[in-house]
C-alpha positions as CSV (number, residue, x, y, z in Angstrom):
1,X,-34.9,-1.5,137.0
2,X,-33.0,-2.7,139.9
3,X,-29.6,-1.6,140.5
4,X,-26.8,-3.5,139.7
5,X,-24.5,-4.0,142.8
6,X,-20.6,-4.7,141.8
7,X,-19.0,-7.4,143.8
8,X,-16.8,-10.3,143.2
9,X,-18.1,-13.4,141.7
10,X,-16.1,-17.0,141.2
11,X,-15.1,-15.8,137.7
12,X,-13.2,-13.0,138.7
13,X,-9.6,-12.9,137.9
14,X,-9.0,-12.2,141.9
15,X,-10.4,-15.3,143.0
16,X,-9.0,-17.4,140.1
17,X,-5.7,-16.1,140.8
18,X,-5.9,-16.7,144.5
19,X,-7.5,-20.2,144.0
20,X,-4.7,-21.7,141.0
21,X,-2.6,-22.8,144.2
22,X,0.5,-20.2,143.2
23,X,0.2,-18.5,146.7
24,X,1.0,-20.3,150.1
25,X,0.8,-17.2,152.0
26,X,-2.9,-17.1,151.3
27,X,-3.4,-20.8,151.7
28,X,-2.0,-20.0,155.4
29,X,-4.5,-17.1,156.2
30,X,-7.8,-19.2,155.3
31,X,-6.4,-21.5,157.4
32,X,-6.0,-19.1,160.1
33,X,-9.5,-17.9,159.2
34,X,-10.8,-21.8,159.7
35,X,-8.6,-22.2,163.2
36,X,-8.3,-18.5,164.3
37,X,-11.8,-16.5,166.4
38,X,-9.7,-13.2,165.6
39,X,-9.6,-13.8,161.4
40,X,-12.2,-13.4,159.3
41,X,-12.3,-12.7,155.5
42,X,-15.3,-10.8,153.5
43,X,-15.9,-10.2,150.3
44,X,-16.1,-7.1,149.0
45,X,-16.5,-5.4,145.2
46,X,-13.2,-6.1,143.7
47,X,-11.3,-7.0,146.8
48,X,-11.1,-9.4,149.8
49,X,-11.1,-7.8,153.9
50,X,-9.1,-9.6,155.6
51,X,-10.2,-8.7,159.2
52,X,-8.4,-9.0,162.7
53,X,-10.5,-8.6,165.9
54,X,-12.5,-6.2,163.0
55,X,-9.6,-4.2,162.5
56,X,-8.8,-4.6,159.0
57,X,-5.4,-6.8,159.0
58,X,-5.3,-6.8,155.0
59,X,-7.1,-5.4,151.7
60,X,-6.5,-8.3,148.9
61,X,-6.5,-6.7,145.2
62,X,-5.4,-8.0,141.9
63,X,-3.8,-4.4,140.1
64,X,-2.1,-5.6,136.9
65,X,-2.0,-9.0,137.0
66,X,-0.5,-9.4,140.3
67,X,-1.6,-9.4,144.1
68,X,-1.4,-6.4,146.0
69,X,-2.2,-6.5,150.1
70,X,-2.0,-3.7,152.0
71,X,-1.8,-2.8,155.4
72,X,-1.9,0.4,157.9
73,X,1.0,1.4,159.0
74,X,0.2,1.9,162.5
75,X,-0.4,-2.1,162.4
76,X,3.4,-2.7,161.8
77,X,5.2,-1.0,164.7
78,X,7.7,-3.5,166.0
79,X,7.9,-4.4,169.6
80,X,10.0,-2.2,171.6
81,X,11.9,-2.4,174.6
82,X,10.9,1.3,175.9
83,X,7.4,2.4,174.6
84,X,8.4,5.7,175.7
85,X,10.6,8.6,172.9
86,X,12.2,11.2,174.7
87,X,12.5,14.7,173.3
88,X,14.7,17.3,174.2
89,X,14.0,21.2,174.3
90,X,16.6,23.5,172.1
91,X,14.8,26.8,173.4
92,X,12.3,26.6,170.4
93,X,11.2,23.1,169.7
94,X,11.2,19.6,171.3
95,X,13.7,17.6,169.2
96,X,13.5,13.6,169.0
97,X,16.2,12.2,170.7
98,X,18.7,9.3,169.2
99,X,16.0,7.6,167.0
100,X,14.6,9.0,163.4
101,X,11.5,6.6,163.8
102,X,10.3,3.1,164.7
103,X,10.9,0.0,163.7
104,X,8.1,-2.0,161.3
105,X,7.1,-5.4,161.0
106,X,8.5,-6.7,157.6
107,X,6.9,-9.4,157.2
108,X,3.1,-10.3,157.9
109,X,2.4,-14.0,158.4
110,X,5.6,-15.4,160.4
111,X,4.4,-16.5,163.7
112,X,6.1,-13.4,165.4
113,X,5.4,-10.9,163.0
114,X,1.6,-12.1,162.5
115,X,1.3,-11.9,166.6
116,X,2.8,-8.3,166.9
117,X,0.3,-7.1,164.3
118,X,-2.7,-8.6,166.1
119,X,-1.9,-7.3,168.7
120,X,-1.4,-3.8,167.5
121,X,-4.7,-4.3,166.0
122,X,-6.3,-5.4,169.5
123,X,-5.0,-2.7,171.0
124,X,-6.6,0.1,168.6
125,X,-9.8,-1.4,168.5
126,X,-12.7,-0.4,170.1
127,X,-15.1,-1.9,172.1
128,X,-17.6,-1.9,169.2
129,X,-14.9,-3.8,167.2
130,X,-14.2,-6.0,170.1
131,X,-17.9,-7.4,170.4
132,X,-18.4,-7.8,166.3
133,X,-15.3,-9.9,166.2
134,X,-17.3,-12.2,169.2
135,X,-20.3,-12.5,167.7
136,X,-18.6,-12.9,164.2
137,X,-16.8,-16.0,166.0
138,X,-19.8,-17.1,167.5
139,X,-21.9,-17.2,164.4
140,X,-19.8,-18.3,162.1
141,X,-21.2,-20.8,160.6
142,X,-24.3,-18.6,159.6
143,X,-22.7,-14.8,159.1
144,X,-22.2,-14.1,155.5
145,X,-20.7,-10.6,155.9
146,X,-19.5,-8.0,158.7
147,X,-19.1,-3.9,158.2
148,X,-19.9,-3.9,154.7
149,X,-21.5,-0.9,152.8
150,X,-22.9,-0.2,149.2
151,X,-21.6,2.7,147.7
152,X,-23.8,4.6,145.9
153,X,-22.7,3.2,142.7
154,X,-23.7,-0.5,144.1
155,X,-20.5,-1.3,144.9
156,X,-19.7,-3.6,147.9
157,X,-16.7,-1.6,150.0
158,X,-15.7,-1.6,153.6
159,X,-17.8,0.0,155.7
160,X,-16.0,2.8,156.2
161,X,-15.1,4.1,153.0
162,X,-18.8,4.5,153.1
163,X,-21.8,6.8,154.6
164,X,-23.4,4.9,157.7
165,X,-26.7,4.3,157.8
166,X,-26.4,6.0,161.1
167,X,-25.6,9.6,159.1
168,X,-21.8,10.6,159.5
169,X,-20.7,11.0,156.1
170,X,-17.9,10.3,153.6
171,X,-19.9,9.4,150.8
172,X,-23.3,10.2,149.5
173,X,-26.6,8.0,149.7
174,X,-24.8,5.2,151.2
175,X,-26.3,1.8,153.0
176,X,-24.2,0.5,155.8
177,X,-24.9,-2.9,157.1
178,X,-23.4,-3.8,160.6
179,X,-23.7,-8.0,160.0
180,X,-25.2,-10.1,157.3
181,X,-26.3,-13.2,158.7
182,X,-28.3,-16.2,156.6
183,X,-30.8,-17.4,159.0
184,X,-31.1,-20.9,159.3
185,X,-34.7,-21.0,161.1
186,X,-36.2,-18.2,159.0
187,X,-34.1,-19.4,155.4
188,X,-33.3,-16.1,154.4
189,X,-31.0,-13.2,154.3
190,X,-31.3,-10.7,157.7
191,X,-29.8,-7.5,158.6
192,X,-28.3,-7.0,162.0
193,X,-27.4,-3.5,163.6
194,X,-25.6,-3.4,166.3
195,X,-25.3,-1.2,169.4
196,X,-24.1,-0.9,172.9
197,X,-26.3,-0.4,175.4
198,X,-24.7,3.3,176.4
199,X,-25.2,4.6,173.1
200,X,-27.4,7.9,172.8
201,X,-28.9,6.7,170.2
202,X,-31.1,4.1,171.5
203,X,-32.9,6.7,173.4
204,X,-35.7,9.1,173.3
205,X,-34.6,13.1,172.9
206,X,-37.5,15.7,174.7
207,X,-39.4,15.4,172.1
208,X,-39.3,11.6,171.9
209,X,-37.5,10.9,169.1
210,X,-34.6,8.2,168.5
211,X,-32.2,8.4,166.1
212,X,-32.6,4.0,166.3
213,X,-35.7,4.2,164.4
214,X,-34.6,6.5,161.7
215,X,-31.7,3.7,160.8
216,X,-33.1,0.1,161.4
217,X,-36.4,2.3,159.0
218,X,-33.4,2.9,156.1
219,X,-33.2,-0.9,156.7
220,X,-35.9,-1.8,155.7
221,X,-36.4,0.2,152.9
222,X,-33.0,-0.8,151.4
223,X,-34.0,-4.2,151.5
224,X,-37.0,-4.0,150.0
225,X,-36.1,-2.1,146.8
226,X,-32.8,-3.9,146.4
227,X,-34.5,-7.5,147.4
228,X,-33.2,-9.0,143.9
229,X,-30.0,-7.8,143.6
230,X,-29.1,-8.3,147.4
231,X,-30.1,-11.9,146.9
232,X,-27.9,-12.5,144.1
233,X,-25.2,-10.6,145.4
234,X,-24.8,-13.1,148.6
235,X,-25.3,-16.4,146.7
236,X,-22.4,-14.7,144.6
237,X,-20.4,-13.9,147.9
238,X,-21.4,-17.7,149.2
239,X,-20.0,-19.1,146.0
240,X,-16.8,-17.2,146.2
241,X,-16.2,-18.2,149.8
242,X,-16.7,-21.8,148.5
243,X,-14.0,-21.6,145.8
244,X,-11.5,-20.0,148.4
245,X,-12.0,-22.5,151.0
246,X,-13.5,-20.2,153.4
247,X,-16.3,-21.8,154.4
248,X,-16.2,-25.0,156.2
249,X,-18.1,-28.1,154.5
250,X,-20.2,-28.5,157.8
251,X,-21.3,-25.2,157.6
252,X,-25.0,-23.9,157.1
253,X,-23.3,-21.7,154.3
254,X,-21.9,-24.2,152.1
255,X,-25.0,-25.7,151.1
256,X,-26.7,-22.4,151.4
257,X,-29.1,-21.0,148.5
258,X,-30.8,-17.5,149.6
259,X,-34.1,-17.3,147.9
260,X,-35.9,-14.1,149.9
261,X,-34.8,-11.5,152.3
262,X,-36.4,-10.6,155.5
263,X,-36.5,-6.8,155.1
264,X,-37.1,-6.1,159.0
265,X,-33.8,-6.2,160.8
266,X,-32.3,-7.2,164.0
267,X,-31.6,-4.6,166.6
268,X,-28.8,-6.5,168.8
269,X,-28.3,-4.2,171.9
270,X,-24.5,-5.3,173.7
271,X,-24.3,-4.7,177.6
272,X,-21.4,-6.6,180.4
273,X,-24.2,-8.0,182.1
274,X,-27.6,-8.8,183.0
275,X,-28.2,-6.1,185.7
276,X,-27.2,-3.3,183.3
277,X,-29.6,-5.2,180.4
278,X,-32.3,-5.1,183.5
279,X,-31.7,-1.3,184.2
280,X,-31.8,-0.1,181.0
281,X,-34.1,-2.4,178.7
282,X,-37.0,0.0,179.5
283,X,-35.6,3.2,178.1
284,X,-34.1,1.2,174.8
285,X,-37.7,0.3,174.0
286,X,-39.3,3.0,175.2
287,X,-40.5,4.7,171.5
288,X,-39.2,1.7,169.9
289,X,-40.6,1.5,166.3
290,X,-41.0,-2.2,166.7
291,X,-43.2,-2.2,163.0
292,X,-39.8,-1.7,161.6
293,X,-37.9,-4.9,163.5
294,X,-37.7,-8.4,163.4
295,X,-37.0,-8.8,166.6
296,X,-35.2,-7.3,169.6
297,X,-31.9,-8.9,171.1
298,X,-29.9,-8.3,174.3
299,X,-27.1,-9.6,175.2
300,X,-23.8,-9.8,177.0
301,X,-20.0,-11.4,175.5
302,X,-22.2,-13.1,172.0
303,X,-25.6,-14.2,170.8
304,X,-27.1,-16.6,168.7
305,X,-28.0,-14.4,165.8
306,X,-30.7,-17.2,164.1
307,X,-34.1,-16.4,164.5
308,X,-35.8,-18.6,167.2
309,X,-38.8,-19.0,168.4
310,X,-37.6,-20.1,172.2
311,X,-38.1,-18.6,174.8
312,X,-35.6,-15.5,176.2
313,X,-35.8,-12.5,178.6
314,X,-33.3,-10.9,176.1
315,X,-34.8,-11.7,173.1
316,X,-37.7,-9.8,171.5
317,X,-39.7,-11.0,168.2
318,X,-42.1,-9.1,165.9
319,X,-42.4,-11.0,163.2
């Protein structure tokens, strides 16, 4: 029997709630998800994301009847006009001098608040982060979900409440997914992980190993004993992101309707530029399991993530 992942459907009480037309506040973040290349919002098991440059700007729960978001803290820290705190020595400890701590943002979606937190956000991420949020932007129209994970109870969470795929652990028996995208040319669900070019690994040990093939392999399997309930899960997320108004009505998504999954994933490799793709394309697919890939990307800022048949240096297909 397949097992039964837990995610938000257009009956839940979260999206009914969100969609009755009581809360402006959220009717101005999907806008700023529809007019914004830094905002995106996923769907998760009982929650929404709410992501900034892939940082995540909010978590969007219903807990007792009424909508809770929440924040990090180290997201709120008002601007300043010295960026430096002086401390003082008393002979045993440095002691903070004339201020007990900073100031935080107090509100999230005014225009000066909302850009101080973004730009906190921007300035934590890392470069990982940075080229997700681009291709997220760039793909839009097609990407059904970003750092997502299934818990090992099936439930949809962010990625990192969750055990990667790539083996650092907080939870058990864990699938991490780095994008969901539907794929207009193929019509079906694909998997996408991504990594930068300088990344160990996507390269051969002594012994001639990579630590690539053991991942884009738990893929594979994932998606094909979960083919059922991964299907219904993202029509599910598709419909949800209908009722909310996330998706716009020329989108690929909103008249979407996934009927298979392509188990073989995408390895997207990121570089800066061509002559480091050149220099190093040989040693990424050196011991490449390509039997366990649907194709092979490179690329610099973004990519078209659809499956095409056209021809590209950069671009790799095995299936």
């Amino acid at each position: 029997m397949a097992k039964q992942f837990v995610h938000l459907t257009p009956t839940h009480p979260l999206v009914k709630e969100l969609k009755s037309g009581k809360h402006e506040w959220w009717t101005k973040l999907v806008n700023h998800s529809h007019k914004d290349p830094d905002i995106n919002i996923q769907v998760r098991g009982d929650y929404l994301s709410v992501y900034s440059r892939m940082g995540s700007l909010l978590t969007v729960r219903l807990q007792k009847k009424e909508v809770i978001c929440s924040i990090h803290y180290k997201y709120l820290i008002a601007s300043r006009p010295n960026e430096y705190i002086n401390f003082i020595s008393d002979g045993k400890e440095l002691t903070l001098v004339g201020q007990s701590s900073y100031d935080l943002v107090t509100s999230v979606l005014d225009e000066k608040s909302f850009k101080r937190i973004k730009q906190n956000i921007a300035r934590l991420a890392g470069e990982e982060k940075n080229i997700q949020s681009k291709l997220v932007e760039k793909n839009r129209n097609t990407l059904l979900d970003v750092e997502i994970a299934f818990s090992e109870s099936g439930t949809l969470i962010d990625s990192d409440e969750g055990e990667a795929l790539s083996g650092s652990t907080t939870r058990s028996h864990t699938a991490r997914i780095d994008l969901v995208n539907f794929d207009k040319n193929l019509n079906a669900l694909v998997f996408i992980e991504l990594k930068q070019i300088f990344d160990d690994r996507l390269y051969s040990n002594s012994q001639g190993l990579k630590e690539v093939n053991k991942q884009i392999g738990k893929y594979k399997l994932f998606a094909k004993n979960h083919e059922v309930e991964i299907i219904k899960t993202y029509n599910d997320v598709i419909d949800v992101k209908r009722e909310l108004g996330l998706l716009p009505k020329d989108s690929a998504l909103w008249t979407a309707k996934i009927e298979h999954v392509e188990p073989k994933p995408i390895l997207a490799v990121a570089a800066y530029n061509q002559d480091i793709i050149t220099a190093m394309k040989g040693r990424v697919k050196k011991d490449l399991n390509t039997d366990n890939l649907a194709a092979l990307y490179f690329f610099g800022s973004s990519v078209d993530l659809n499956f095409s048949r056209k021809k590209d240096k950069n671009k790799e297909l095995f299936i």
